[in-house]
C-alpha positions as CSV (number, residue, x, y, z in Angstrom):
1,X,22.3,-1.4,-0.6
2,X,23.5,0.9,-3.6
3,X,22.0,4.5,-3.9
4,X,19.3,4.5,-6.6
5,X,21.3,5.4,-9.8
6,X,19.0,7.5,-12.7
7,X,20.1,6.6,-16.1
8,X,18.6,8.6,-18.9
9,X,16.2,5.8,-19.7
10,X,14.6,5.9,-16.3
11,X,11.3,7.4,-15.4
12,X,10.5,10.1,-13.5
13,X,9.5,8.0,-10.7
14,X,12.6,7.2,-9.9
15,X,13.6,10.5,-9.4
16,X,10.5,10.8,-6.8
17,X,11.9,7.7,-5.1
18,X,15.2,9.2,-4.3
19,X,13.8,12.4,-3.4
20,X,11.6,10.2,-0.7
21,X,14.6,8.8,1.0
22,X,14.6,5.4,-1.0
23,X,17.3,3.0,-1.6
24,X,17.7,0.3,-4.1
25,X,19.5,-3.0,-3.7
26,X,19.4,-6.1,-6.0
27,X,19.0,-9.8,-4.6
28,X,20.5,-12.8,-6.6
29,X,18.1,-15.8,-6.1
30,X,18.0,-18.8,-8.3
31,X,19.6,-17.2,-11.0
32,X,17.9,-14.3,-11.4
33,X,18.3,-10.4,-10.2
34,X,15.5,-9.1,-8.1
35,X,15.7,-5.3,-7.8
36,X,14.3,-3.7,-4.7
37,X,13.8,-0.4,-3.5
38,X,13.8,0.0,0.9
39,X,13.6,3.6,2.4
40,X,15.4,1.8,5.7
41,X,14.4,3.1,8.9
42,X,13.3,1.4,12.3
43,X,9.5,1.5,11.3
44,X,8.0,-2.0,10.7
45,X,8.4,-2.9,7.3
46,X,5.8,-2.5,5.1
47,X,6.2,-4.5,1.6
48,X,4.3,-4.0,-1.1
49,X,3.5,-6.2,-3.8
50,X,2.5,-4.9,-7.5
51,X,-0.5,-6.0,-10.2
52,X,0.6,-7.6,-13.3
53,X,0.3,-4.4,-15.1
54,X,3.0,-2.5,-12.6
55,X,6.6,-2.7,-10.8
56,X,7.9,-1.0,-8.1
57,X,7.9,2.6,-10.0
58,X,3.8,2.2,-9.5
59,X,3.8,2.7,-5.4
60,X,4.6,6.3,-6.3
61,X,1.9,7.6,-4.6
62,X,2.2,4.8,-1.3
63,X,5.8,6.0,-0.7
64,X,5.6,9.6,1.1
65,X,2.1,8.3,3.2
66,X,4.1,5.2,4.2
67,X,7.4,6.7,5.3
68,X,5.4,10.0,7.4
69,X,3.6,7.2,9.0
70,X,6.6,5.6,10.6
71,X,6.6,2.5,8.3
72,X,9.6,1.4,6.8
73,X,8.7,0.8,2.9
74,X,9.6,-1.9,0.5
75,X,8.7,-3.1,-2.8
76,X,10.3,-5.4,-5.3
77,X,9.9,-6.1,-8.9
78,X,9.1,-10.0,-9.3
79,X,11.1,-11.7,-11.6
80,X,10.2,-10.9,-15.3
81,X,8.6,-7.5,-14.0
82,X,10.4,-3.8,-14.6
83,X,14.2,-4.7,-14.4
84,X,13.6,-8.1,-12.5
85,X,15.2,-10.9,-14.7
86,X,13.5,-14.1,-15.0
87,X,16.5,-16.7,-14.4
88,X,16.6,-20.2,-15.3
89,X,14.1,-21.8,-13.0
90,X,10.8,-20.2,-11.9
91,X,10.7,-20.3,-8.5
92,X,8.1,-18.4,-6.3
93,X,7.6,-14.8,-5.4
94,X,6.6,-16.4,-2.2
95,X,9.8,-18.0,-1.8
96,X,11.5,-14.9,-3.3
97,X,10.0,-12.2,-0.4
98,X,11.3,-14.6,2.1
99,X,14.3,-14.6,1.1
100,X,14.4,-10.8,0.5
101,X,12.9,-10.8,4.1
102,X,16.0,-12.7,5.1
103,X,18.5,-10.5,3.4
104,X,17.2,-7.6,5.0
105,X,17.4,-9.2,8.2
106,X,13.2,-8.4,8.9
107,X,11.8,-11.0,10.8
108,X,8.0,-10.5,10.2
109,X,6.4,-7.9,7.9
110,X,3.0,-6.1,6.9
111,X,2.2,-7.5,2.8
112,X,-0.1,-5.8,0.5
113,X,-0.4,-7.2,-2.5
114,X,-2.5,-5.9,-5.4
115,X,-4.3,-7.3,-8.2
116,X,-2.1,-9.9,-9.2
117,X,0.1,-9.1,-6.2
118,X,-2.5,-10.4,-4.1
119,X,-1.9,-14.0,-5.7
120,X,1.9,-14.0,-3.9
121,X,0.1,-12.0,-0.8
122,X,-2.3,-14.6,-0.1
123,X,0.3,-17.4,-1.2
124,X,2.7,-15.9,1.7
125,X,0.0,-16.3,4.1
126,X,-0.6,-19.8,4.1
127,X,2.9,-20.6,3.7
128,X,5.1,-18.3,5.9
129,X,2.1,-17.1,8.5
130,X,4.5,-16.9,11.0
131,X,6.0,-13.9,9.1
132,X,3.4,-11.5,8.6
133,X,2.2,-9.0,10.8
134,X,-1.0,-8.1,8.8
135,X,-1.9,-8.6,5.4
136,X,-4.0,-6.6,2.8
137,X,-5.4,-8.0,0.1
138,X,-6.4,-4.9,-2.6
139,X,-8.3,-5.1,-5.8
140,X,-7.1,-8.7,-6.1
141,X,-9.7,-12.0,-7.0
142,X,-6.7,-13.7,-5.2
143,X,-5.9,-16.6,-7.3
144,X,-8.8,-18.5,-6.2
145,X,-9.2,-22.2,-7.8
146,X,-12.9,-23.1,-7.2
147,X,-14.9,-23.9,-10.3
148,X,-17.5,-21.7,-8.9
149,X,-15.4,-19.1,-8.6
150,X,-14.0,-19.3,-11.9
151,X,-17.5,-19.8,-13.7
152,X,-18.3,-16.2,-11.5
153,X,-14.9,-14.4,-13.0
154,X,-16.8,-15.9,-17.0
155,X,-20.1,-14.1,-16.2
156,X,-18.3,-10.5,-14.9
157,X,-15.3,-10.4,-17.8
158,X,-17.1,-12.1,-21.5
159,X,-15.1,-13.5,-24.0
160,X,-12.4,-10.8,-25.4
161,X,-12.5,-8.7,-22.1
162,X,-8.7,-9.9,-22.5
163,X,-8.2,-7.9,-25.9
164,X,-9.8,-4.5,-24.5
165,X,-7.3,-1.8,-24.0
166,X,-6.0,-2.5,-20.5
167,X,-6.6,1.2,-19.3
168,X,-10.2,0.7,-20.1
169,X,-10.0,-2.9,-17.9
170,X,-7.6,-1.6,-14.9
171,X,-8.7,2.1,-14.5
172,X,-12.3,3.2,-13.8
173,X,-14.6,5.3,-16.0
174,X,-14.5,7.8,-13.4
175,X,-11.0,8.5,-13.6
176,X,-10.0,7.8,-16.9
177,X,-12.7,11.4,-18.0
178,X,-11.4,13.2,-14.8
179,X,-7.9,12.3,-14.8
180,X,-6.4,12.3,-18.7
181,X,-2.7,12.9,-17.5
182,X,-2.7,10.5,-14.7
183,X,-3.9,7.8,-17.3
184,X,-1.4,9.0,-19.3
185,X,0.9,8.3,-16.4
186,X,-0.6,5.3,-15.6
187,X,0.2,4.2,-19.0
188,X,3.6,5.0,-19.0
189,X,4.5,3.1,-16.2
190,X,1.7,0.1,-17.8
191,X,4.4,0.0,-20.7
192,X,7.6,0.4,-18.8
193,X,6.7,-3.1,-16.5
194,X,7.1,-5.0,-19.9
195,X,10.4,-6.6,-20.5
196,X,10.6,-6.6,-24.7
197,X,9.3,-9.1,-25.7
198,X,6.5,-11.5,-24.8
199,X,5.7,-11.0,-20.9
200,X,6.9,-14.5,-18.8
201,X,4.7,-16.8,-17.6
202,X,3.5,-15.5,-14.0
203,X,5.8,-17.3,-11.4
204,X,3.7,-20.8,-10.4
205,X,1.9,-20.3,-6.3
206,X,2.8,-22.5,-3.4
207,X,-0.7,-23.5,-3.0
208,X,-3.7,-24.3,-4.6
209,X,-6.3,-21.4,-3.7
210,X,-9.5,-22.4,-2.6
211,X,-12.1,-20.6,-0.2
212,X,-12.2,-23.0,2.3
213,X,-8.4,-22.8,2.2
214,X,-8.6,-19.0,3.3
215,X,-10.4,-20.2,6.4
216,X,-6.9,-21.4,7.6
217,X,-5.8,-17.4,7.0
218,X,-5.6,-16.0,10.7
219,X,-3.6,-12.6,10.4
220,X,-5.2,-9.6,10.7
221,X,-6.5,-8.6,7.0
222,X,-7.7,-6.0,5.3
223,X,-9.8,-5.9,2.0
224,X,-9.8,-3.3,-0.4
225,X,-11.4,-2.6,-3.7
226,X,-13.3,-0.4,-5.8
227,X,-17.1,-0.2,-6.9
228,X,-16.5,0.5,-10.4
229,X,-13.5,-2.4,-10.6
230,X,-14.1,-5.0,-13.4
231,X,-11.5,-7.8,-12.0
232,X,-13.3,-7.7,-8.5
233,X,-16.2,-5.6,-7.6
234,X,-17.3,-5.6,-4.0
235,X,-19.3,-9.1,-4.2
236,X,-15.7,-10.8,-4.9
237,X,-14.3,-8.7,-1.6
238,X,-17.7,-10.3,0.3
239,X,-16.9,-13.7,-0.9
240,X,-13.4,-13.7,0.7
241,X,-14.2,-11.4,3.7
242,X,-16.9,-14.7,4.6
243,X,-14.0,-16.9,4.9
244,X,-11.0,-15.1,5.9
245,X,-11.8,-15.0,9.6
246,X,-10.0,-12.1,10.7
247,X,-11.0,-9.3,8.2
248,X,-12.4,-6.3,7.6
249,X,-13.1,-4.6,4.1
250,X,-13.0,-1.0,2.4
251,X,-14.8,-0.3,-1.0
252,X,-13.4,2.7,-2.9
253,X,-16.1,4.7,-4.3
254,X,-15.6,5.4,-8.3
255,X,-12.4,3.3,-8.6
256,X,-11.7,0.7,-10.7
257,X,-8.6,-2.2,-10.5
258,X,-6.3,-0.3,-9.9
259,X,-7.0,2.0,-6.6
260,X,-3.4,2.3,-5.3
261,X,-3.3,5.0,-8.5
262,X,-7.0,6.1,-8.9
263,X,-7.8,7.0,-5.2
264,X,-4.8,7.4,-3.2
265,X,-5.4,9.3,-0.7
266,X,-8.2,7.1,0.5
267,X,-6.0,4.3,-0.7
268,X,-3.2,5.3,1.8
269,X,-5.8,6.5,4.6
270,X,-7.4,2.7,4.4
271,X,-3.7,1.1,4.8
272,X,-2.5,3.6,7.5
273,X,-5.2,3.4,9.5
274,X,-5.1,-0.4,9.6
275,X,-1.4,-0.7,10.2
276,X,-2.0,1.3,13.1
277,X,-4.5,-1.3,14.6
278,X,-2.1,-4.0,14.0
């Protein structure tokens, strides 16, 4: 792996990453360029998977509490995402973690995958079980197929939720009037995930999500999200917690979609506390 370079275009983040021991590597896979960053160690790895709105710059906040805990971190930037290229063909993340799991040589890992991460999360699961260690699922309506479900997602988000600024549908009220500059922040890194350009098409799943196929989910999991989140309020973590038989769930008080940002320290309390079970 190559030393994470700063270029003048780079954000700040970056900087924060070096400073916390990380290391950044790219993966060639199907004709495109996965970047990566690892901080290396002999903790088990812990890889973390980022919402549609994010890239690996976003875990910011996950990278000190993870590494002090003894965990070896990792995050990539799926293809199309940050500094990720798209290549030819598609593919799957699912298929691309594996084989970043491979080229690192880590036989099984702990995933979290948020928001639209937790699409590839729950994807990994029911195709590469014997992988995982644990899995969290955070602030993430999963990818779930059923009709029912869908029709649920209609009623929460009306017609042109879409169009509305996507601070005021990823961040809660609470800390969008408490926290101007971390919005501001949030923002930044919002804009920088965008290749120029229309974004690509979201990498196709694996699987086709239903509820009754998280039944067949047996690795420990976590749940997490936030009261105030407009993608998948605490009745949506409920729904999943029902049929994933080994989980356990955390609601955020005052956050909205994007909790990893809005509440860290809770946030990383939550994940730490579970690694340490499993």
């Amino acid at each position: 792996m190559l030393a994470l370079a700063i270029g003048c275009s780079c954000l700040s983040a970056q900087t924060s990453a070096v400073a916390s021991g990380l290391r950044e590597g790219r993966l060639e896979i199907g004709g495109a360029s996965i970047i990566y960053q690892d901080s290396g160690g002999s903790g088990a790895a812990v890889v973390f998977l980022h919402a549609a709105t994010g890239t690996v710059l976003g875990w910011e906040k996950q990278v000190p509490a993870i590494i002090d805990a003894g965990y070896r971190f990792i995050a990539f930037d799926r293809r199309g995402w940050g500094r990720s290229t798209a290549g030819k063909e598609p593919g799957t993340a699912a298929d691309d973690l594996l084989a970043l799991l491979d080229h690192l040589k880590i036989d099984r890992c702990h995933l979290l995958g948020t928001a639209a991460g937790g699409f590839v999360a729950f994807d990994f699961a029911l195709s590469y079980p014997q992988r995982l260690r644990s899995l969290m699922i955070t602030n993430s309506i999963g990818g779930v197929e059923d009709p029912a479900f869908l029709e649920l997602g209609r009623r929460i988000r009306p017609p042109g939720f879409d169009a509305m600024p996507v601070d005021f549908r990823e961040l809660g009220p609470t800390y969008r009037a408490a926290d101007p500059e971390g919005t501001a922040r949030w923002l930044q890194l919002e804009k920088a995930s965008r290749h120029d350009g229309p974004r690509p098409a979201a990498q196709p799943l694996r699987n086709h999500f239903t509820l009754k196929l998280l039944e067949t989910i047996t690795t420990p999991t976590l749940l997490l999200t936030g009261d105030a989140d407009l993608y998948a309020p605490p009745p949506i973590q409920q729904m999943f917690a029902a049929y994933l038989p080994k989980s356990e769930s955390t609601v955020l008080s005052g956050a909205g979609h994007s909790g990893y940002w809005e509440r860290p320290e809770e946030f990383n309390r939550a994940i730490v506390t579970f690694l340490g079970r499993h």
